[in-house]
C-alpha positions, 0 to 999 in steps of 0.5 A, a space after each residue: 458477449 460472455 456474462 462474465 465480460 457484459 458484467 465487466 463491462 456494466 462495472 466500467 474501471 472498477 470492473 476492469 481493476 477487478 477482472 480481467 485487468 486485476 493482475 496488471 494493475 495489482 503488479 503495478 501498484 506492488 510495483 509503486 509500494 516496493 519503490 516507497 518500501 526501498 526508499 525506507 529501507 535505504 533510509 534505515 541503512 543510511 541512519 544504521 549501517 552507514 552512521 549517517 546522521 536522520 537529517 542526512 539520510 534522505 533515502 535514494 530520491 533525497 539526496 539529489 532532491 533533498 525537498 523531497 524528504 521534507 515535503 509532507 505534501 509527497 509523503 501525504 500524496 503517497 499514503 493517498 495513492 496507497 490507501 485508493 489502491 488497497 481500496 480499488 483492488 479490494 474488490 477482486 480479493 475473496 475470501 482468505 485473502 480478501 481479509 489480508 488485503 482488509 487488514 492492509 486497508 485498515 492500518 493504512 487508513 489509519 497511516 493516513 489519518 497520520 499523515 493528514 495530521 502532519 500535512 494540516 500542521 503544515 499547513 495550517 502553521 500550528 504544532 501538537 502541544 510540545 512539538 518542535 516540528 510537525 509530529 503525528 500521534 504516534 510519532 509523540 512515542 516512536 520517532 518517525 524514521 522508526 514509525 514509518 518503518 512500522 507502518 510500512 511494515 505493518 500495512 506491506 506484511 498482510 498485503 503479502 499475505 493477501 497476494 500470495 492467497 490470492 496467487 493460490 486460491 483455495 477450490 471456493 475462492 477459485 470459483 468466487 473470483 472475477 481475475 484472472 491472477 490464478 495460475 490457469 492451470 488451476 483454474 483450468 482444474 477447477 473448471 474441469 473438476 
């Protein structure tokens, strides 16, 4: 058994996320943002480019499921699966992209405080102070169709960043890596050089 695999294997699923499993599961969970983003993106096209009132804009999955819209429990269930996969993958970003991938972890951390918020409220039946609904504390600011779209924004834009160093790693940060997500004609360059 190879180093790099008798390593792998000694880190058990968290080794496999992160070697030679990392492009799949990465592709996977990009996979589940982009149909979350969509679903946004469609409800900011039903509000604005449709004229749809916000409680009628309930996205693709809310119009024929329309609970969907108005369960916090999914919507904190999301920012929960967002934030364990920025968390799980983490470790197989280095350098210039690692950091990317950390801005992304970081603001949707907080997107989840946000989201716990509105779940407790919930809940536990109590409203923040002046509120008629549920309300996060940005949301007592910027109405929630808009704030979710900039949260989304703000965590998606460095997780793009951070897949597209990742995808294109310097000579350091080839050497550094445990995955296989570089094109392997540069690993193959680096090896030989």
């Amino acid at each position: 058994m190879s180093v790099a695999k008798e390593s792998t294997s000694r880190r058990g699923l968290m080794g496999a996320i992160n070697g030679p499993h990392h492009r799949t599961v990465l592709w996977l969970y990009m996979a589940i943002v982009l149909a979350h983003w969509a679903e946004h993106l469609v409800q900011a096209f039903q509000i604005w480019g449709l004229g749809w009132a916000r409680p009628q804009a309930r996205g693709v999955l809310g119009m024929p499921f329309p609970w969907l819209v108005s369960s916090e429990w999914l919507h904190y269930a999301y920012a929960i699966v967002m934030l364990i996969g920025l968390f799980a993958l983490r470790p197989g970003f280095v350098g210039r992209a690692k950091t990317w991938w950390t801005i992304a972890l970081v603001i949707q951390f907080w997107h989840h405080i946000e989201h716990l918020l509105l779940l407790l409220q919930v809940q536990m039946g109590f409203l923040l102070p002046g509120a008629a609904a549920p309300t996060s504390l940005a949301q007592l600011i910027v109405p929630r169709v808009e704030l979710h779209l900039f949260y989304n924004s703000v965590v998606f834009i460095p997780m793009l960043v951070a897949m597209y160093l990742h995808l294109r790693p310097n000579d350091d940060e080839l050497r550094q890596t445990q995955c296989t997500c570089a094109p392997t004609d540069q690993r193959q360059l680096t090896s030989v050089g």
